[in-house]
Structure formats: C-alpha cells, structure tokens
C-alpha positions in Angstrom: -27.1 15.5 10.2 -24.0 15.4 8.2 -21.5 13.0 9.7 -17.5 13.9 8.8 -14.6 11.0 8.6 -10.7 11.5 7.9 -8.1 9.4 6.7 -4.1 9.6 7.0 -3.1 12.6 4.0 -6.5 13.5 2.8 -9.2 16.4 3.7 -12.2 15.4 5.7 -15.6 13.8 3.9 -18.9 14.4 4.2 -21.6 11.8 3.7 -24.8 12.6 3.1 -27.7 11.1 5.4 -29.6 8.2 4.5 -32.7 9.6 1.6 -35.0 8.3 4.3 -33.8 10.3 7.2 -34.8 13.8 5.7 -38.3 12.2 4.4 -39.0 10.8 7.7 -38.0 14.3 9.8 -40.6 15.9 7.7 -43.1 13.3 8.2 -42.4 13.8 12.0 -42.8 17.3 11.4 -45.9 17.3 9.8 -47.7 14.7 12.1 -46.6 16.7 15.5 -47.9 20.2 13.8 -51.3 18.3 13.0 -51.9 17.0 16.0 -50.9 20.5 18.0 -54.2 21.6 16.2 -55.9 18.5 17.8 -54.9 18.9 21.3 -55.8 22.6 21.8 -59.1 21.7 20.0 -59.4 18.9 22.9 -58.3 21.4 25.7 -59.6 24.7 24.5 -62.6 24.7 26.6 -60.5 23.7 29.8 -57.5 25.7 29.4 -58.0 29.5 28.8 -55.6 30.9 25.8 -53.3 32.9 27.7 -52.2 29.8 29.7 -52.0 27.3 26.5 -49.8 29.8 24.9 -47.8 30.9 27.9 -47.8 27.5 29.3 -46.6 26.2 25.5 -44.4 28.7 24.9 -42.4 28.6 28.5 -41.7 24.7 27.9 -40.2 25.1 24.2 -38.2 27.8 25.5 -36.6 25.8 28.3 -36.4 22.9 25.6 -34.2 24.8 23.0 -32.5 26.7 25.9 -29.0 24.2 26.2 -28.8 24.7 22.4 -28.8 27.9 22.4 -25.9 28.0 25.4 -24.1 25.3 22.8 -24.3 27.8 19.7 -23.3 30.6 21.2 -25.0 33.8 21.5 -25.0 36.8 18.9 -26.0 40.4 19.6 -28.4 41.5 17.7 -29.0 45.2 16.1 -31.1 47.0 17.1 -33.1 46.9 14.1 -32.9 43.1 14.8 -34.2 43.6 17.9 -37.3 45.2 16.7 -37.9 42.2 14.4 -37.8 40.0 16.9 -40.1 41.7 18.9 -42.3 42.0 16.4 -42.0 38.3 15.4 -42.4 37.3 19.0 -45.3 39.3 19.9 -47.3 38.2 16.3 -46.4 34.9 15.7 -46.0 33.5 19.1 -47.9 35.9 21.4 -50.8 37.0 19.4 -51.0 33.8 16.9 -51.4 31.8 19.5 -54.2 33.4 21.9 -56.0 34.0 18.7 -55.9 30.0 17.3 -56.5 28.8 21.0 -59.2 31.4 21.4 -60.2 30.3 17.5 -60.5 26.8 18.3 -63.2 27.2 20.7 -65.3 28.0 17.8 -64.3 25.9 15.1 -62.9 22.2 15.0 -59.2 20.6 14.7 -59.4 20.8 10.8 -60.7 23.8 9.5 -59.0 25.7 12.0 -55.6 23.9 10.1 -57.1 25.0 6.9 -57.9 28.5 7.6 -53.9 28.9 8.8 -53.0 27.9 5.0 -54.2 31.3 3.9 -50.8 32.2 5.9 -48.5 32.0 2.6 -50.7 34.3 0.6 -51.2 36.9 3.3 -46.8 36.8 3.3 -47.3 36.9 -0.9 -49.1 40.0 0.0 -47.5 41.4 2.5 -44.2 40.8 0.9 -44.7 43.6 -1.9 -44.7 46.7 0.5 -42.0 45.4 2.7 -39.5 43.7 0.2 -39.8 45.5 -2.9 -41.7 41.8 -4.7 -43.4 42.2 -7.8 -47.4 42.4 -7.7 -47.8 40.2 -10.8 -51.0 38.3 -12.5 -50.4 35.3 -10.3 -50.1 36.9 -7.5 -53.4 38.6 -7.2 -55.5 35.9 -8.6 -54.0 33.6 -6.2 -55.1 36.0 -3.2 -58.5 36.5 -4.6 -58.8 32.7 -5.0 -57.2 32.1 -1.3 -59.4 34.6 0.7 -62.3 33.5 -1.5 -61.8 29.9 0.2 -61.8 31.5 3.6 -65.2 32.9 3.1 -66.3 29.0 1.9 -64.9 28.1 5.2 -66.8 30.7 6.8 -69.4 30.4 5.6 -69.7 26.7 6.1 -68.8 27.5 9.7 -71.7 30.0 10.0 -74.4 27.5 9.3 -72.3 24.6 11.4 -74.1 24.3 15.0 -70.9 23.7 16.4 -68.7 26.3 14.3 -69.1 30.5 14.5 -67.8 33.4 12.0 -65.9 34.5 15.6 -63.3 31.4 15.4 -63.3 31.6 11.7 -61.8 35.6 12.2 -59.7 34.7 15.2 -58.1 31.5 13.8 -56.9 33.9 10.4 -55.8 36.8 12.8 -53.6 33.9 13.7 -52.6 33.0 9.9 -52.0 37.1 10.2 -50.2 36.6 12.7 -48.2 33.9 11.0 -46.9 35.9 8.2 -45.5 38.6 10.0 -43.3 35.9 11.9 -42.5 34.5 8.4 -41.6 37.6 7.4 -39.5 39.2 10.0 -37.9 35.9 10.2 -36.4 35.9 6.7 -34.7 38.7 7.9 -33.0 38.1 10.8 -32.1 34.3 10.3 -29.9 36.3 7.4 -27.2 36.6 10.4 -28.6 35.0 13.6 -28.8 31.2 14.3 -32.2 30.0 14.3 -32.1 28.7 17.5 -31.5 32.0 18.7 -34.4 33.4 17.2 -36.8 30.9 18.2 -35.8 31.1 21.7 -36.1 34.7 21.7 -39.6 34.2 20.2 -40.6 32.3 22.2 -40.0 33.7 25.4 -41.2 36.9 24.0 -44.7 35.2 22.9 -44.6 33.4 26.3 -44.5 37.2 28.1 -47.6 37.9 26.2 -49.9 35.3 26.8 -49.2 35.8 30.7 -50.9 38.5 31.1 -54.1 36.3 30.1 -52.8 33.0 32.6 -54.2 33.2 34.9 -55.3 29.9 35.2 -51.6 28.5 34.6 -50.7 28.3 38.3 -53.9 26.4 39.6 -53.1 24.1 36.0 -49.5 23.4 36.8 -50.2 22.8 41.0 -52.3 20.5 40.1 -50.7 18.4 38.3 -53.4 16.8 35.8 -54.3 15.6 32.2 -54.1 19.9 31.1 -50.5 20.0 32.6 -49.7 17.4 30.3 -50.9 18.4 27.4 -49.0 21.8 27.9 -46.3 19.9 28.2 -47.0 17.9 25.0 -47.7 21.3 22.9 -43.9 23.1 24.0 -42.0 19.6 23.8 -43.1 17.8 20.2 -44.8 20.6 17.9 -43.4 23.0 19.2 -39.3 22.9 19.8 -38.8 19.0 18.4 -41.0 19.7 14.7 -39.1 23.2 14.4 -35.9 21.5 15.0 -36.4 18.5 12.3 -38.6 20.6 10.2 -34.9 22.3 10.2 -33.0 18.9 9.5 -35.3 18.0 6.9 -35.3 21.5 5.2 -31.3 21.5 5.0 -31.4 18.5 3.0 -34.0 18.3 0.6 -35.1 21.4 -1.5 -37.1 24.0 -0.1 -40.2 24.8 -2.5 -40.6 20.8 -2.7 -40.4 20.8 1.5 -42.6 23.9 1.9 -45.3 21.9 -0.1 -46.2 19.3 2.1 -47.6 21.8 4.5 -51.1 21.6 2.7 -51.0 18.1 4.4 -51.3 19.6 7.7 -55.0 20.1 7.4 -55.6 16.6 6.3 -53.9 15.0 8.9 -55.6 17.3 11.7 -58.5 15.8 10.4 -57.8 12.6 10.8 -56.3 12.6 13.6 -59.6 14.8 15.5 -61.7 12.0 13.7 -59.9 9.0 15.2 -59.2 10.6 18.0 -62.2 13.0 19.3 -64.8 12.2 16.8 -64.6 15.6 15.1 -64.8 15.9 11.5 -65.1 19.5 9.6 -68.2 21.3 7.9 -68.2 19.7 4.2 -68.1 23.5 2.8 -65.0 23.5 5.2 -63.0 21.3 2.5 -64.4 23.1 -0.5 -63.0 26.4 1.3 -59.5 24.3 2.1 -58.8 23.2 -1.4 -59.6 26.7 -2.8 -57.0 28.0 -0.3 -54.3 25.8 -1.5 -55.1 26.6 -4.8 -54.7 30.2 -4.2 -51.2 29.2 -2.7 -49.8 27.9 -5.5 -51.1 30.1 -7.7 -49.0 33.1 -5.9 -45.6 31.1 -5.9 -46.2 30.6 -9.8 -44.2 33.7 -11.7 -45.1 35.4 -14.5 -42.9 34.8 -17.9 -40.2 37.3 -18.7 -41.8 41.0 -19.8 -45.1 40.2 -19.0 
C-alpha cells in the first residue's frame, strides 16, 4: 500500500511501494490460486463438493468480514442486488461444486487449464450484455479456445484416470467464472470490493450447503479435511483476492491479467511434486491452444475494419 508523510507548510506525499512489492503480491497470488487446484484434487475424493465449497466459502467470508465492518457498508440497488446474486450463486456457488465435482475426474492441471477458457466465454458473453464489438479476433480466438478444450477432452477421454464428465463439469465452472467476471465489472463500478466478495461469498457458501452434508461430521472431527478447508477459505481464497487487489492497483492491468496462463503450469508442478500427478500430454496441447485463443480475443481489430 501507498504510505503518506507531511511536513510543516506543504500538502501530504505519496510514495510509491517498493517495484518488488506489487511483483511479489502477484507471485503470492498466483502460487496460492495454483495450489487451491492441488488441494481439492488431493481431497476431492474425501470431501464431497457441497462441503469443500460451503466449508471454503464460510471461512473466507469470516476472513474478509472485519474489513468489511472497517470500510463501511453501502446499500446496494436493487438491480445491484440481482448482480450479486447472480455473481454469488455462479461464480462461488455453482463454480465451485462443479470444479470440486470436476476434479474427481480429471487431475490438478488440466482442470487449471480448462478454467483458462473463462476469458473467452466473458469475450463472448460480453457482446450481448455490454454492447462489445463481435470483430475478426474475437471469433477466431473462441473457435481456437473451445477447440483446445476439445484437445483436453479428448486427451481426457482416452486417460484411465480422466473422463469427458470432469472435463464438462470443470468448464461449467469456467462458465460459471465469467458470469462472476461479468456481473462484477458492474457492481465494483460503485461498491467496494470487499463488499462484494463478502456478499459472494456467503451467497456461494448458502448454495453449496444444501449439498454438506458431510461438513458437520468433517469439522467435529477435527482432522487433515478440516484443515485443508481451512487452507482453501484462508490463502486462495480471501488472502490471493486481497493481494491479487494490491498487486493490480499498482502495476497495469492487461500486463497483471496475463500471468494468469501461469496458473496451470504451476498446478502442475506443484500436483507433480506434491501428489505425483502429471496431466494427459494432449492435455497441454489443448492448454496452449486455449491461451492462444485468449489472446487472440483481447487483440482489436484496426480502425474501419
């Protein structure tokens, strides 16, 4: 954060942080979203869906809760409060029983690659909704994006270990992920982020429960699941949001938004290092295609054309 100093008869400073901070909150960023893939890969099959995501969602909630007492709160419209339900219920209700469904089927990485898609799917998704421009770019980019998905799928389909039913769930979940994008570009127009997250994520936590059943026995007993839980609502959860923030105020935005496509690369490390998982080699074929198709629908067409 920006730190402000006065002296006697002048206005007050500001000093910009360190270059390194901003580079290093990203990094953190990056690493803890990675390894969120990792864990519920690692607990999938011990934890049902509805209690990861409730059980996720209820601890990032209570995490972000004080800063959200600091801010202040803001009363939203009530068109504002249909976005929010819509963001809350898609990206954090249903995006997360689909991936933690998804990853029951398919590994750590390819499920991380699959959610890359997300940023064509809001390219898409965009042009109804906001008016955008459906230009030459923009439609080769989703034929080349989806096309990856198919690589990925179709890798997945001959994996022993991988099935077309966690391929589909894990990009409901990149679905998912751009209608949070989406109705988030709206509301944090006039309501502080930390209010919308908070309302997101208590909204996603709401429904997963119905599907928790398991989240009483998990949290009585105490064990290695609890934890994990825990891990998934403290670090990827409300911590990288916050200094994916910090980092995203002070370097520029389309450079930031970039260093997503490392996400999948590091999930795949880390499952590798970690629980001796690595991906179907179609699976990476599939991934690069789906950044390609990424970048291909942020590039804009010359003037006239």
């Amino acid at each position: 954060m920006t730190t402000t100093t006065e002296t006697a008869g002048t206005q007050p400073t500001t000093t910009a942080p360190a270059p390194w901070l901003p580079v290093a909150a990203g990094a953190v960023t990056l690493v803890m979203w990675a390894s969120a893939f990792v864990v519920i890969r690692h607990v999938a099959h011990d934890v049902s869906p509805g209690a990861l995501g409730s059980g996720r969602l209820l601890v990032a909630a209570l995490v972000v809760l004080p800063l959200v007492l600091r801010h202040g709160w803001v009363r939203p419209t009530r068109r504002e409060w249909t976005l929010l339900a819509a963001g809350g219920v898609g990206w954090f209700g249903v995006y997360n029983l689909a991936l933690n469904a998804g990853e029951r089927h398919v590994d750590a990485g390819t499920a991380a690659m699959i959610i890359q898609i997300g940023p064509v799917i809001v390219a898409l998704l965009a042009v109804p909704l906001f008016g955008e421009r459906l230009h030459t770019w923009l439609v080769g980019g989703m034929v080349v994006g989806f096309a990856g998905v198919a690589v990925i799928a179709r890798g997945s389909s001959s994996d022993a270990d991988a099935s077309l039913l966690g391929v589909g769930l894990v990009l409901v979940a990149a679905v998912m992920y751009a209608v949070g994008v989406l109705t988030q570009k709206v509301l944090l127009r006039r309501l502080p982020s930390v209010q919308v997250v908070f309302v997101s994520f208590l909204t996603g936590a709401l429904i997963c429960l119905p599907f928790s059943g398991d989240l009483p026995g998990i949290v009585a007993d105490g064990g290695a699941e609890l934890w994990w839980i825990v891990y998934l609502g403290v670090l990827p959860t409300a911590v990288a949001f916050t200094t994916w923030a910090y980092a995203l105020t002070h370097t520029d935005a389309g450079a930031l938004s970039l260093t997503t496509f490392l996400v999948p690369g590091i999930a795949t490390l880390v499952a590798w290092l970690t629980i001796d998982e690595v991906p179907p080699t179609l699976s990476f074929v599939g991934g690069a295609l789906a950044i390609v198709g990424v970048l291909m629908t942020r590039r804009r067409p010359r003037a006239g054309r």
